[in-house]
N, C-alpha and C positions, 0 to 999 in steps of 0.2 A: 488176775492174780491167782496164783494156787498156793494151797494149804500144802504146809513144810515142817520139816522138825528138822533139828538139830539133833544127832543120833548118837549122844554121847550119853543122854540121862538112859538109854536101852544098855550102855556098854556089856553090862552083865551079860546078855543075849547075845550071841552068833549073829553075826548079820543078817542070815534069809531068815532067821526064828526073828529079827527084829523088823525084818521087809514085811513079813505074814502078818506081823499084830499091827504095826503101820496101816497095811493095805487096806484090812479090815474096819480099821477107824477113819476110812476116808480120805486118808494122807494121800498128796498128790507128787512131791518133791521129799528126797533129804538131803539134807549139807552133811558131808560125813567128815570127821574128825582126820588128820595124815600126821599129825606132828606137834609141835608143842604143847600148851596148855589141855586143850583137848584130847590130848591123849591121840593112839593108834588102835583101839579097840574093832574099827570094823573098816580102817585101811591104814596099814603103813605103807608110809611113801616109801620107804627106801629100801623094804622088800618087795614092794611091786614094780620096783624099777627095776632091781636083778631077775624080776622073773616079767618081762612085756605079758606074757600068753595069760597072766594071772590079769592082767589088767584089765583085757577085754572082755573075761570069766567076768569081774566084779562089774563092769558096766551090764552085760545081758541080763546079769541076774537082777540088777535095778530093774532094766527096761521090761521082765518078765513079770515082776510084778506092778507093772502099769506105773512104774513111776519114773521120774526124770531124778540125776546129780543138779542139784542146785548151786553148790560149791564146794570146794575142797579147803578145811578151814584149819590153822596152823597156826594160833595165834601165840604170840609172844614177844621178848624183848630183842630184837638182834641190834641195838648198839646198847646193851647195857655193859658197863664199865669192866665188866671183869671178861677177860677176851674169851676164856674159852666158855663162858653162858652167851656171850654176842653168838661166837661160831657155831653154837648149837642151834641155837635159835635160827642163823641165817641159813646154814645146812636144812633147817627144817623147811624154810623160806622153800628154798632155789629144789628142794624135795618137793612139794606140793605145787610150784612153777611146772616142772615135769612132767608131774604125774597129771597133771591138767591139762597138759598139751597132750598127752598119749592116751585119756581118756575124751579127746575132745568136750572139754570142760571149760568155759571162758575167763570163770571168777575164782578167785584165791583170796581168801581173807584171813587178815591178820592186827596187831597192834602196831601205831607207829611205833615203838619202843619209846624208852625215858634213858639218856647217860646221865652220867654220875654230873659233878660239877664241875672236873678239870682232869686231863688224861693218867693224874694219881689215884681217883676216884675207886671206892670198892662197891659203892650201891650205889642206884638210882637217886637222883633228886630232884623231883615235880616243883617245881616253882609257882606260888598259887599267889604270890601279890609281887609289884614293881618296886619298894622300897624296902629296908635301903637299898642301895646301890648296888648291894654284891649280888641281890639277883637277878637286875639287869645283865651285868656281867654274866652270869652262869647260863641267862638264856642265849645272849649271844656265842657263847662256847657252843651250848648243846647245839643251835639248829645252824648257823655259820660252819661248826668245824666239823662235827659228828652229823648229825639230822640227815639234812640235803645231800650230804656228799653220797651218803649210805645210802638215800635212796634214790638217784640219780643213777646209782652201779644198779641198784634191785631192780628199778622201773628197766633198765636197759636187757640187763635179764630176762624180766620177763616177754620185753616185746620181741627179743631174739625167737623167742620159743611161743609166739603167737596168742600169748595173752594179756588183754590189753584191759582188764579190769581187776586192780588191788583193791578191794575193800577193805580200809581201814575202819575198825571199830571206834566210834569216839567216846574213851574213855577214862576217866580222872587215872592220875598217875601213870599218863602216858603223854610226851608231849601233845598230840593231836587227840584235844579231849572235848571241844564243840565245834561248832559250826566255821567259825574264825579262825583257828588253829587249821582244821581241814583243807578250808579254802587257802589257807596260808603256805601251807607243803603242796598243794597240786597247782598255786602257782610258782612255785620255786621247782618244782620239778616234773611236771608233764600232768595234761590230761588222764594219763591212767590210772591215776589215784581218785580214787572215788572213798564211798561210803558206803558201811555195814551199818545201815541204821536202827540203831538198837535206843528205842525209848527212851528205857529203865534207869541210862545213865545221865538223860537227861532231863528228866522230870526230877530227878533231887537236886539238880543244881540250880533248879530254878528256869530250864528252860525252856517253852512251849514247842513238843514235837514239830505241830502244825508251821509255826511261823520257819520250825527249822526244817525242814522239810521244803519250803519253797526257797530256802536260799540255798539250796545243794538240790536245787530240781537238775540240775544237767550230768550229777553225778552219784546219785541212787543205785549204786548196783546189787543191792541188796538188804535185807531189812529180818531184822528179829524181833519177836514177838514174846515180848518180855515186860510183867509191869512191872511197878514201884509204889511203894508206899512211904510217902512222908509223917510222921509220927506228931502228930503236934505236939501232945503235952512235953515230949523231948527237944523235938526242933527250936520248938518257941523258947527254949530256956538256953541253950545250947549253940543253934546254928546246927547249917547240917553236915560241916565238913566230921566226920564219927571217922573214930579208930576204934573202937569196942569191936570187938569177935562178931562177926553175922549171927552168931547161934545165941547173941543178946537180945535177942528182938526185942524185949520188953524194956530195955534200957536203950536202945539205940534210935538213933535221930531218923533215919529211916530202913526199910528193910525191903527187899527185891519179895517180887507177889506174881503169881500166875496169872494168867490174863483175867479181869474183869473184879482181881479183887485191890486194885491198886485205884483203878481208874473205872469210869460205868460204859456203857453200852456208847453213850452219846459222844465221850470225847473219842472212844477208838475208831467211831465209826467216823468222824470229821478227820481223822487220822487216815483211814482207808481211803476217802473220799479224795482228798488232798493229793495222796500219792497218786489216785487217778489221774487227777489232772494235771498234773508234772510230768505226766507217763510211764510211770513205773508200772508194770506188768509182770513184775519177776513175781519168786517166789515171799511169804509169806512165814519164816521159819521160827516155828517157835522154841524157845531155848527154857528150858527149867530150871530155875536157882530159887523157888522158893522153900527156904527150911521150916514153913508151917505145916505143907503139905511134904506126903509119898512123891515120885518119879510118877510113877503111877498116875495116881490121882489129880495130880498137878498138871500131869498128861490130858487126862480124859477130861478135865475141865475147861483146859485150854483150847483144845480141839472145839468141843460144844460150843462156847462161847464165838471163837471163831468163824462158825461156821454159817453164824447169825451176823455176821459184822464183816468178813473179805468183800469184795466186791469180785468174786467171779467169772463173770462173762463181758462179753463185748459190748460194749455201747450200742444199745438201737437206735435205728433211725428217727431223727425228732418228729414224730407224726404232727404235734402241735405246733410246731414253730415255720 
């Protein structure tokens, strides 16, 4: 595995001013932002499609500072109800499809998206329990009429142009939000859909990385390094579904944490451990959304912590067995 970041908490920085302080902290990968949520701060796809000769500038100069593209990430809604935020989003898509294949880059990560409830719909609407009846209905709308179709055209997309792993992030308020949902869209529309597997959103819903983690062993394409923290005296009175503002932290059921202050050394490291033996080998990329700490700081901790808990190198030979 190698140590990654998510190069969107640097945006303020220039790219090679954010490659230089990277290199120097041991970073071995970055996933860089091209489009949606992430922003374009140190690649936009749809200016380095009109300029190819820019593209391969932005690959050497990774490769110059000793590190590899881990992936090109563009998360967002492309069936959300209101057509031109779908087309932007899927523009963003089928941009970072592109720009993947012309940087020889394999993985593209994004969100399944969420549609509304029926083709009148002006927002999103996550459906989080089966009764009554109308939101059965609503789910068979979204992944019957909208879902599958959308990503049956994007999967075909992307295999036209030689990349064969979507990392979907699984996250609440987006159809494909656990392990079930996941596996539920990559059998309804190809092997190419894989997983950005990101903890943070699954530890407040109550789910064990570890156990999820071996039920998506054949489609790990990627993983962020992100904790969580569950708030007892909140959760226990509450539950942990929270609409309160993230910047409540002292009111809210739980709150996103930098590596090691969510969870300890022990469970990340049976987290590392696990992805080893599933065979993941990718990158290791850590994402910052903690609002206790600085970018910064939140940075250099994640790093340290990390660097005690990847699991690095090759398997030796069993000398004992």
């Amino acid at each position: 595995m190698k140590l990654g970041v998510l190069t969107v908490l640097l945006s303020d920085l220039k790219l090679e001013d954010a490659l230089k302080k990277l290199k120097s902290m041991g970073v071995q990968t970055v996933e860089l932002g091209c489009g949606g949520y992430p922003g374009t701060a140190h690649a936009n796809a749809a200016e380095l499609l009109e300029n190819p000769e820019k593209i391969d500038e932005l690959v050497t100069l990774v490769k110059g500072y000793g590190m590899e593209i881990s992936a090109f990430s563009c998360h967002g809604n492309p069936v959300h109800p209101d057509k031109k935020i779908a087309a932007a989003y899927d523009t963003d898509f089928r941009n970072a499809v592109l720009l993947a294949e012309k940087a020889g880059i394999d993985t593209v990560i994004t969100f399944s998206g969420c549609p509304g409830d029926s083709p009148d719909s002006k927002y999103p609407n996550w459906v989080t329990c089966p009764w009554p009846d109308d939101f059965g209905k609503i789910l068979d709308y979204q992944w019957n009429d909208v879902l599958i179709p959308y990503w049956k055209s994007a999967v075909n997309f992307a295999k036209e142009h030689g990349i064969k792993k979507i990392g979907l992030e699984m996250h609440p308020g987006f159809c494909v939000y656990n392990p079930g949902t996941l596996l539920k869209l990559r059998a309804a529309v190809g092997p190419e859909i894989g997983t950005n597997f990101d903890p943070s959103h699954l530890f407040w819903q109550g789910i064990d990385p570890v156990m999820a983690i071996r039920a998506l062993r054949e489609c790990i394409w990627h993983f962020h390094a992100k904790d969580c923290k569950v708030m007892d005296a909140n959760s226990r009175v509450n539950g942990v579904l929270d609409t309160k503002h993230y910047g409540d932290e002292i009111n809210r059921s739980w709150i996103f944490r930098t590596m090691g202050y969510g969870h300890g050394a022990g469970e990340w490291n049976e987290i590392f451990s696990t992805l080893k033996m599933v065979g993941y080998d990718g990158a290791i990329s850590i994402e910052h959304e903690d609002s206790l700490m600085s970018a910064e700081e939140g940075l250099e901790k994640a790093i340290a912590f990390l660097k005690g808990s990847i699991i690095f190198k090759e398997t030796g030979k069993m000398f004992w067995a």
